[in-house]
N, C-alpha and C positions, 0 to 999 in steps of 0.2 A: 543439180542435186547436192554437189559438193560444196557449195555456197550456203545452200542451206543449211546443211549438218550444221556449216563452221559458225553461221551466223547464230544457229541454237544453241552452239557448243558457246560461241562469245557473250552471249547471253544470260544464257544458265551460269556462266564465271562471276558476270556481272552481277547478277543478283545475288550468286554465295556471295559476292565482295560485300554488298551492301548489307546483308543478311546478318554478318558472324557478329559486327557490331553491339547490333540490335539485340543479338540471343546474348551478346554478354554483358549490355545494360539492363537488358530483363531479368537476367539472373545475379546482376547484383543487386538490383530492387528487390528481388525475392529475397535475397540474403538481409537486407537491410531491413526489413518488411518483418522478415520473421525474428531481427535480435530486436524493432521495438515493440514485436508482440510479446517477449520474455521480459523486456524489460518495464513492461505494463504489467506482466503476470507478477514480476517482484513487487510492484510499486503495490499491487491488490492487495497482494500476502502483506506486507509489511501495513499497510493500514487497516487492515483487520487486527494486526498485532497491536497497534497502537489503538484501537475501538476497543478492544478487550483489556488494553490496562489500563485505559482511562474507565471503562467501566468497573472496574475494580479499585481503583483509586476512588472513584467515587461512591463505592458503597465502604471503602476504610472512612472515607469520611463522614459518612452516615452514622457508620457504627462510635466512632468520635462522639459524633456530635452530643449521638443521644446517651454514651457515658457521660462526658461533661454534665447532660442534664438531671442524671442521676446522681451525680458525684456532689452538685449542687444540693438538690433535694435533701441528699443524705446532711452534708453543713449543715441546711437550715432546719432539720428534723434537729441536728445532734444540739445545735446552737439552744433551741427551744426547748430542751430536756436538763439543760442543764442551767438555764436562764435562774433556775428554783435554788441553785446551792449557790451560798455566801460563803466565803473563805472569812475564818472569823480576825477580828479587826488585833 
């Protein structure tokens, strides 16, 4: 019976040996696991930040453009209104 104990008691050593390893490469995989889920969470947030100001860069440009084509319109209105007066000679 005394054999037995020692050989279960050698045993059950044996395997916490094997064992503690394992729980502390599991647990730095969780560690590691969880800083590149955060640093996925960053990388999200931050390109939503950059989709919202290129979407706003892109409607400054819109609103640009279509002054530009106002600004045009108005010259070629003003140019044509005034095409009629001759500065005298």
């Amino acid at each position: 019976m005394g054999r037995i104990i020692a050989f279960c008691f050698s045993a059950l050593f044996s395997l916490l040996f094997v064992c503690n390893p394992v729980s502390f490469a599991a647990d730095s995989d969780a560690a590691a696991a969880q800083q590149q889920s955060a640093a996925a969470s960053n990388i999200t947030e931050t390109m939503g930040t950059i989709q919202s100001i290129t979407a706003q860069t892109s409607q400054g440009a819109n609103q640009t453009a279509a002054s530009i084509g106002n600004l045009a319109q108005l010259a070629a209105d003003l140019r044509r209104s005034v095409a009629d007066f001759k500065l005298p000679a």
